[in-house]
C-alpha positions as CSV (number, residue, x, y, z in Angstrom):
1,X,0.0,0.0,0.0
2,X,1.3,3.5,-1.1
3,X,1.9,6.1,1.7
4,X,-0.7,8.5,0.3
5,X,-3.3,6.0,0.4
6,X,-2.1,4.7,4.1
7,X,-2.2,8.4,5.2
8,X,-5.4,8.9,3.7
9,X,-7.0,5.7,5.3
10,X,-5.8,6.5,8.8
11,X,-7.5,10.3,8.0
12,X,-10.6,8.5,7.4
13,X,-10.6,6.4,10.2
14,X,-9.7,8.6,12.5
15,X,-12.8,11.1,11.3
16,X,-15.1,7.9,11.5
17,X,-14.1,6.8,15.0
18,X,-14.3,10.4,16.3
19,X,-17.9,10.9,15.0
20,X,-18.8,7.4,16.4
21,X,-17.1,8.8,19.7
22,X,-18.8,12.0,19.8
23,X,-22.2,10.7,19.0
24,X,-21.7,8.1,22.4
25,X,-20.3,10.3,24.4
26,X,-22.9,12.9,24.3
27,X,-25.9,10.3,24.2
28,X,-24.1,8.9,27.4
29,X,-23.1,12.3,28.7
30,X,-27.5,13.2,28.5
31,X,-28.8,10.1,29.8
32,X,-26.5,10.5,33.0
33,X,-26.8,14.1,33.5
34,X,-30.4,14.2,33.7
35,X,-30.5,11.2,36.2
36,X,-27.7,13.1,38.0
37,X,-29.1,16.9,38.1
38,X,-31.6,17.2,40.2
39,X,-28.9,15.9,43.2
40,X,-25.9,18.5,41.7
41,X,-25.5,21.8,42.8
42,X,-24.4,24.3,41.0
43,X,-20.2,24.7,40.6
44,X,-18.1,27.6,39.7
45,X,-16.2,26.5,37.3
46,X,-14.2,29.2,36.2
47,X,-10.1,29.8,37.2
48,X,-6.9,27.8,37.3
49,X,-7.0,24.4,36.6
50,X,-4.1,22.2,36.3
51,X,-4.6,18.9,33.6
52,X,-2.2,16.2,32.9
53,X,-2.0,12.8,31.7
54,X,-1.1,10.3,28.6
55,X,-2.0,10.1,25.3
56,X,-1.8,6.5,23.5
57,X,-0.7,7.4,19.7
58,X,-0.8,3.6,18.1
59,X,1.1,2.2,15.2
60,X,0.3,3.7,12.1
61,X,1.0,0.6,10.0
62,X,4.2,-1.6,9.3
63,X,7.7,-0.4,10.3
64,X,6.1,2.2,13.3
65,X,4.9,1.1,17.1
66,X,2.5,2.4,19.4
67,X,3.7,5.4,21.3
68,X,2.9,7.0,24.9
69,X,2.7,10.8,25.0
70,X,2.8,12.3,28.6
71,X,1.5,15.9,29.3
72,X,0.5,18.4,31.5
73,X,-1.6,21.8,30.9
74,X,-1.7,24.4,32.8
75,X,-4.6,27.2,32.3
76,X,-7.9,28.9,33.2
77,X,-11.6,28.6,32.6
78,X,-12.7,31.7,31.4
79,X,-16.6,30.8,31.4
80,X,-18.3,27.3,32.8
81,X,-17.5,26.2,29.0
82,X,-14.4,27.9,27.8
83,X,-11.1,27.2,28.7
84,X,-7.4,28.1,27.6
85,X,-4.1,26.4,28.6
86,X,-0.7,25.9,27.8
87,X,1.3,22.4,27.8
88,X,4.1,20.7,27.6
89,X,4.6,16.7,27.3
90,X,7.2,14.5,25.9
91,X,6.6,12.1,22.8
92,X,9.3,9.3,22.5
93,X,9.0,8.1,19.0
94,X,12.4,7.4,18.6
95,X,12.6,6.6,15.2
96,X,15.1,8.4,15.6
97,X,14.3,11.6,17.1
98,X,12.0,12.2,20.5
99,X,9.6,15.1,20.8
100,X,8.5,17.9,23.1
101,X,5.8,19.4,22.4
102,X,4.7,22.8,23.5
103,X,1.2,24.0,22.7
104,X,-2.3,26.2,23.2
105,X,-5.0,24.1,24.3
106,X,-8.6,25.8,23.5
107,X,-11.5,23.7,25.5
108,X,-15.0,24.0,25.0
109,X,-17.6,21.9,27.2
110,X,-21.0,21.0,25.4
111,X,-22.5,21.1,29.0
112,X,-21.9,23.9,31.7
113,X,-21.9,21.7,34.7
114,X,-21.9,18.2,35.6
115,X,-20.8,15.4,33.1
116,X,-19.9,16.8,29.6
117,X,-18.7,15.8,26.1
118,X,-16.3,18.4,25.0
119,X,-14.1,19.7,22.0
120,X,-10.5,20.5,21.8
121,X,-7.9,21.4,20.0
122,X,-4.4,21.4,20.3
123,X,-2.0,23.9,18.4
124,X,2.1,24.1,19.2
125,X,5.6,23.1,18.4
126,X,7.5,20.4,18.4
127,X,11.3,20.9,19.9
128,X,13.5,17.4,18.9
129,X,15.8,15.4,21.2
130,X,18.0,12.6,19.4
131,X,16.5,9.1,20.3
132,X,18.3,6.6,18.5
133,X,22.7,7.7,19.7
134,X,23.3,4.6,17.1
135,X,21.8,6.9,13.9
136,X,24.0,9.4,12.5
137,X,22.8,12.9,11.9
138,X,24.3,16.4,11.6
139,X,21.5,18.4,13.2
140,X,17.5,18.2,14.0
141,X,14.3,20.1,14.2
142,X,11.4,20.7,15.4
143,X,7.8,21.2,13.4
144,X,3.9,22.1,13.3
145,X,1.9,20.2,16.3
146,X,-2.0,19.9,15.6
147,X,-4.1,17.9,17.6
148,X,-7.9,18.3,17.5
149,X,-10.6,16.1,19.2
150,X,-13.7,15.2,21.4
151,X,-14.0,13.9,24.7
152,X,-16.0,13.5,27.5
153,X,-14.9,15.1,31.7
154,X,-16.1,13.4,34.1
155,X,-16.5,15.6,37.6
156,X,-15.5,13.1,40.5
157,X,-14.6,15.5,43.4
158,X,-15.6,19.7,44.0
159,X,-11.9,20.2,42.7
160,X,-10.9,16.9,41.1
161,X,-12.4,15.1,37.4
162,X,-11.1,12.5,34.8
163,X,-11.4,13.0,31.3
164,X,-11.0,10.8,28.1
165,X,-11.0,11.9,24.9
166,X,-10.1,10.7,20.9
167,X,-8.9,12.8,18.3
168,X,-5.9,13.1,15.4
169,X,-2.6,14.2,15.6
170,X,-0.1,15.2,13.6
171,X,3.4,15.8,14.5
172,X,6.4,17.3,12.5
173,X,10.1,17.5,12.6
174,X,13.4,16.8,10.5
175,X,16.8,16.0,10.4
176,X,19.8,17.0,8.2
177,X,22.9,14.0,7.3
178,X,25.4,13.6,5.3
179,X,25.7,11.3,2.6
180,X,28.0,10.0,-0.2
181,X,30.0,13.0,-2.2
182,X,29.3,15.3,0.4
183,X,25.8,15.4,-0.8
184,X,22.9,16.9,2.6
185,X,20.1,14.7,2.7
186,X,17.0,16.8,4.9
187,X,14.4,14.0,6.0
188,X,11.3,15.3,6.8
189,X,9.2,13.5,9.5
190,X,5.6,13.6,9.9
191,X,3.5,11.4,12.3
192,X,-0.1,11.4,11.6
193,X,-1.9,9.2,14.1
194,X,-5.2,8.5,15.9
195,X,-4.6,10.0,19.7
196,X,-6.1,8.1,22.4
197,X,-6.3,9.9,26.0
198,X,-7.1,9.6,29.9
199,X,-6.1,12.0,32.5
200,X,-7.3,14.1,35.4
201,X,-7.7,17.5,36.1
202,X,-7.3,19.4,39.2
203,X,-9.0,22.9,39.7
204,X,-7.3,24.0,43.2
C-alpha cells in the first residue's frame, strides 16, 4: 500500500471513529446528566486548573509502534464552557528523534456543569531530542503540532475530574545528514496518528 493511500486511510478512520465517539459520548453524557441533576448543585467552574495525563498514539502501520505521550496543561476557565491552557509533554518516538511538544490548548464543554462531552484542540511546536545515539545525523528540528478532538470530563470531586477523549494528531520535525560525495540529505518526519487519552484535572 502506497503512503498516500495509508495516510489517507488512517485520516478517514480517524474522522469515522471520532464521530462514532462524539455521537456516544454525548448520548451517554445526556442520559447520565439528567439522572444526575436534580442531586448536583451548581459549581463555579471558572479559574486555574491544572490537567495532565497520557496520550496512546498507536502504530500507524508496518515499520512504526505504538507510542505514549505524557502531558501536562496548565490554564484557566474563562466561562463554565471555555477554557485556555498551555502544555508541555514528551513524545518518544524514537525513530530516531524524541519530541517535546509545547502547545495552546482551546477547550470548550457542550455542557456547563456536571458530566460533559467536550471539544479540543491542540495547536504548538514540536522541539527534537535525538532518540536513536546509534543513527548518525548532523543536526534536527522541530515542526507544526496539531491535535484536535472530542471527549467526554467526568467531575468526580468539587476540585478533582477525569477525562477521556479521541482525536488526530499530527506531529512534524526533520533532520539533516550527510551522505555520499558530500551530498545533505533533509528527512522530513511527519507522524499522523489517531490519539487516544485519559487524564485528570485538578481545579485547586
Amino acid at each position: 500500500m502506497s503512503y498516500s493511500k495509508s495516510k489517507t486511510l488512517s485520516i478517514f478512520a480517524g474522522c469515522i471513529l471520532a464521530s462514532m465517539m462524539l455521537t456516544l459520548l454525548t448520548g451517554v453524557a445526556n442520559t447520565v446528566f439528567a439522572q444526575s441533576s436534580a442531586s448536583e448543585t451548581p459549581q463555579d467552574q471558572t479559574g486555574y486548573f491544572l490537567q495532565s495525563g497520557i496520550d496512546i498514539l498507536p502504530s500507524a502501520g508496518p515499520g512504526s509502534s505504538t507510542t505514549p505521550r505524557v502531558l501536562i496543561v496548565n490554564g484557566h476557565r474563562f466561562t463554565p464552557q471555555t477554557s485556555v491552557g498551555v502544555g508541555i509533554g514528551f513524545t518518544p518516538y524514537n525513530t530516531p528523534l524524541s519530541l517535546i511538544p509545547f502547545f495552546f490548548d482551546f477547550n470548550y464543554r457542550l455542557i456547563k456543569q456536571g458530566i460533559s462531552p467536550i471539544l479540543f484542540i491542540r495547536a504548538g511546536y514540536n522541539f527534537t531530542v535525538k532518540g536513536d545515539d546509534s543513527f548518525l545525523m548532523d543536526s534536527h528540528t522541530g515542526g507544526l503540532l496539531l491535535h484536535p478532538g472530542i471527549g467526554l470530563e467526568i467531575p468526580i470531586a468539587e476540585q478533582f475530574g477525569l477525562y477521556v477523549s479521541a482525536g488526530y494528531n499530527i506531529d512534524n520535525s526533520s533532520y539533516v545528514f550527510e551522505t555520499w560525495g558530500n551530498r545533505t540529505v533533509i528527512n522530513d518526519l511527519s507522524y499522523r496518528r489517531v490519539a487516544l487519552s485519559i487524564g485528570f484535572k485538578l481545579t485547586p
